[in-house]
C-alpha positions in Angstrom: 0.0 0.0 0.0 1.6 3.1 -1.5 0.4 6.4 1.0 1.4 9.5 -1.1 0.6 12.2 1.4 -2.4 12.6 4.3 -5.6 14.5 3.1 -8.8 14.0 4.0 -10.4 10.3 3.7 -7.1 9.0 3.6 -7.6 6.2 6.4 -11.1 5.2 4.7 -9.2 4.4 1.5 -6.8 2.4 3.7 -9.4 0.6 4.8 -10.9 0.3 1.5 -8.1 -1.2 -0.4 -6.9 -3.8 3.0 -10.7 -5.0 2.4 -10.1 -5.5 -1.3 -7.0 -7.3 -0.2 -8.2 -9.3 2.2 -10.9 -10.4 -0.3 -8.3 -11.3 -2.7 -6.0 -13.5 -0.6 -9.0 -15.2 0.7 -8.8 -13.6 4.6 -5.8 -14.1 4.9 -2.8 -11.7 4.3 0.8 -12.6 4.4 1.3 -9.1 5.6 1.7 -5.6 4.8 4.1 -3.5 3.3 3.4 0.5 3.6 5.2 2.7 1.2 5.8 6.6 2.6 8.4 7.1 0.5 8.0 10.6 -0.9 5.5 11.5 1.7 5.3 14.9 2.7 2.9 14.7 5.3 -0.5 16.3 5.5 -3.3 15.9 8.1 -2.3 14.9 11.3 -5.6 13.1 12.5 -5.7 11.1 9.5 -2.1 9.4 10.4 -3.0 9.2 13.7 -5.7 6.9 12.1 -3.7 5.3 9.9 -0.9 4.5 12.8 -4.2 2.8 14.9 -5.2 0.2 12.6 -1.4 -1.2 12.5 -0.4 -0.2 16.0 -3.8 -1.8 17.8 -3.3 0.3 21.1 -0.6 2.4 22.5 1.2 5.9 21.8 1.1 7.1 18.7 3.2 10.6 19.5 3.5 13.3 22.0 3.9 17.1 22.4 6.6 18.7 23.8 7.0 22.3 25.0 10.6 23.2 26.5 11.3 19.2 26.9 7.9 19.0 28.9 5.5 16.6 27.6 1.3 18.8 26.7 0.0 16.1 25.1 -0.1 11.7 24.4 -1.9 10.3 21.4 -2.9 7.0 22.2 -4.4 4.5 19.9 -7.7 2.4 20.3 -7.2 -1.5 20.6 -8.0 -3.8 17.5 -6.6 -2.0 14.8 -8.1 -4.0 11.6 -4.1 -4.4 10.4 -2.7 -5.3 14.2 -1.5 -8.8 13.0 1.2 -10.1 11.0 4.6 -8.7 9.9 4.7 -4.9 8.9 7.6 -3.5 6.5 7.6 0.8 6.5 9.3 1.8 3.7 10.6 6.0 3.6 13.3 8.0 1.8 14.3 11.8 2.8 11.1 13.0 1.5 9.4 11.0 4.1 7.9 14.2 6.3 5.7 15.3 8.7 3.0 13.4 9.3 4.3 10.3 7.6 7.1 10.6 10.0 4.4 10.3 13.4 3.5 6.9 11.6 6.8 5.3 10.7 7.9 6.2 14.3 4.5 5.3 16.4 4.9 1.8 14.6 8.9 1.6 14.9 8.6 2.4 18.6 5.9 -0.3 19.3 7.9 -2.9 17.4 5.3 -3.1 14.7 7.2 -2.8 11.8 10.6 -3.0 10.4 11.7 0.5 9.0 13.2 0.3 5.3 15.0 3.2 3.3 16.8 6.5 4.7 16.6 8.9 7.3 13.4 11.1 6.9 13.1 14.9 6.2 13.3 15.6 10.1 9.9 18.0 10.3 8.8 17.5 13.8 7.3 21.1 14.6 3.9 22.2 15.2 3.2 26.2 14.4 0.0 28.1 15.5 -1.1 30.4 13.6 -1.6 34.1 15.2 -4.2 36.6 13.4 -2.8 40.1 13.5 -4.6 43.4 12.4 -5.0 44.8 8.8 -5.1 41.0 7.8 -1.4 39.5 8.9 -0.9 36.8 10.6 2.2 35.5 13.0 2.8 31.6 12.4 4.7 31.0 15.9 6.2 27.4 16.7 5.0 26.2 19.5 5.5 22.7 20.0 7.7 19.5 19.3 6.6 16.2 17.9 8.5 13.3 19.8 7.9 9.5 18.9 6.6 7.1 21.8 9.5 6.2 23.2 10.6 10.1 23.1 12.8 10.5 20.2 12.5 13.4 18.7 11.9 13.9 14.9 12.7 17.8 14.7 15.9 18.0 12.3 16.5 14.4 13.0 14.1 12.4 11.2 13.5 8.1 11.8 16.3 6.1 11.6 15.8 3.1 9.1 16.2 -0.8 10.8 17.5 -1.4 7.1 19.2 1.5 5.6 19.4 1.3 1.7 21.4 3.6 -0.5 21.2 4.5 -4.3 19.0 2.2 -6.5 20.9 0.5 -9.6 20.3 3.0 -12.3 19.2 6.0 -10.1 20.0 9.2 -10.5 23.5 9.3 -8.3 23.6 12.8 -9.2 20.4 13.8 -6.9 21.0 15.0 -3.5 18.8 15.1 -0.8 18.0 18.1 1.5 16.4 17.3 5.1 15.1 20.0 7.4 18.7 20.3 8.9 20.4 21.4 5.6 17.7 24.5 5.4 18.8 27.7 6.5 17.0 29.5 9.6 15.7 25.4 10.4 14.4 24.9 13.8 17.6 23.1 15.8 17.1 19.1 17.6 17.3 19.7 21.6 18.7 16.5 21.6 22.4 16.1 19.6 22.2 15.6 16.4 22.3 12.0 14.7 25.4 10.4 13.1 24.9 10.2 8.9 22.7 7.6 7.7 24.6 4.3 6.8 25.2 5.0 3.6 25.9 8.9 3.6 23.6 11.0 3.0 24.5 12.0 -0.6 24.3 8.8 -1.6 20.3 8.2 -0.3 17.8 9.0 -3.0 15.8 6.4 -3.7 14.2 5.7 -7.0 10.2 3.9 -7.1 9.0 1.6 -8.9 5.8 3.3 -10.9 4.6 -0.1 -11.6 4.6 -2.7 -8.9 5.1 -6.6 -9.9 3.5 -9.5 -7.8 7.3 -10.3 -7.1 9.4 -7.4 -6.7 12.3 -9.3 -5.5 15.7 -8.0 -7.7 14.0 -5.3 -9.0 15.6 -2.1 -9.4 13.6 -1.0 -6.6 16.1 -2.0 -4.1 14.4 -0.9 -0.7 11.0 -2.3 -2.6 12.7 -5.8 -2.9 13.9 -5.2 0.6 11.1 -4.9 1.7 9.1 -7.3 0.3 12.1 -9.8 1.2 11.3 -8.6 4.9 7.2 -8.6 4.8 7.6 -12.4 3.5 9.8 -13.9 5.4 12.4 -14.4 3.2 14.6 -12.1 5.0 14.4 -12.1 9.0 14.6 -8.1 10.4 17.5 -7.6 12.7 16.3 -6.8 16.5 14.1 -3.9 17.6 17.1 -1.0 18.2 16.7 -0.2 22.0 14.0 2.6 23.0 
């Protein structure tokens, strides 16, 4: 299932197309493999209900103000996806809210996280009206994963980092929210590069998806796959 940004009715075409799946593989799927890659993020209630049906209950993200937690989003039990093997797949266009998903369901040992680091937006701004028409957009807050990492100018880790495709563009580099001038800073030290640098991240997508992508150019795609099948066994959770 390929997510290409949260808008609204998102999670009810989730839900429509893991129907239409389960209806193909007879009730029962083998498991699921969600592609963000390229996700910029969008509504933040409709990842929240995205992350539930996978996560089944728990936190899905906090709030932070000053390193004080304002705020817990916890999930409902007996999310319609809460069984079987999960594979996340994300690049360094991965932002936002797509990040709050890959890291609800990477902190609650749900699924295996495949690609590069992500964009590292983890900041929520309110919007001030001021006279004659202007308006002050103020940040206010920090978004932090459940076991409190933060995503601000950070991003999610991958379990599996993957590098350049064969035949992508090598000539493509990435910008994340840390590489922007005037970017809001991480309270918490900043990461080491992602294993393989950073430069040599972008990820090229398969447009058309076969029933076997194994080999395919898509290299984080047949990772993936590999991973959601059991043909490759993920490496242990990293420590919260």
């Amino acid at each position: 299932i390929r997510l290409k940004q949260f808008q609204a009715g998102t999670h009810e075409e989730l839900l429509q197309h893991a129907a239409r799946l389960r209806e193909r593989s007879a009730g029962m799927l083998t498991g699921v493999l969600l592609d963000l890659r390229g996700n910029p993020g969008g509504l933040v209630d409709e990842a929240v209900a995205v992350a539930d049906e996978f996560v089944g209950e728990g936190i899905i993200y906090s709030t932070r103000h000053r390193g004080r937690v304002v705020d817990e989003v916890h999930a409902p039990p007996y999310g319609v996806l809460s069984g079987g093997p999960v594979v996340v797949l994300v690049n360094e266009m991965s932002a936002s809210a797509a990040e709050l998903v890959a890291g609800a369901l990477q902190d609650a040992h749900r699924a295996t996280i495949v690609g590069a680091r992500t964009f590292g937006k983890g900041s929520v701004q309110t919007l001030i009206d001021l006279p004659q028409g202007d308006g002050l957009r103020l940040t206010t807050l920090r978004y932090y994963t459940p076991a409190g990492h933060e995503i601000q100018a950070r991003g999610i880790a991958p379990d599996v980092a993957v590098g350049v495709t064969p035949g992508g563009d090598q000539s493509l580099v990435a910008l994340r929210e840390a590489d922007l001038r005037g970017h809001l800073p991480a309270e918490q030290p900043q990461p080491p590069p992602s294993s393989p640098p950073d430069q040599s991240t972008y990820l090229g997508m398969s447009q058309t998806i076969p029933n076997n992508p194994t080999g395919g150019n898509d290299l984080a795609l047949s990772i993936g796959y590999q991973l959601v099948t059991g043909v490759l066994v993920p490496k242990p959770p990293r420590p919260n």
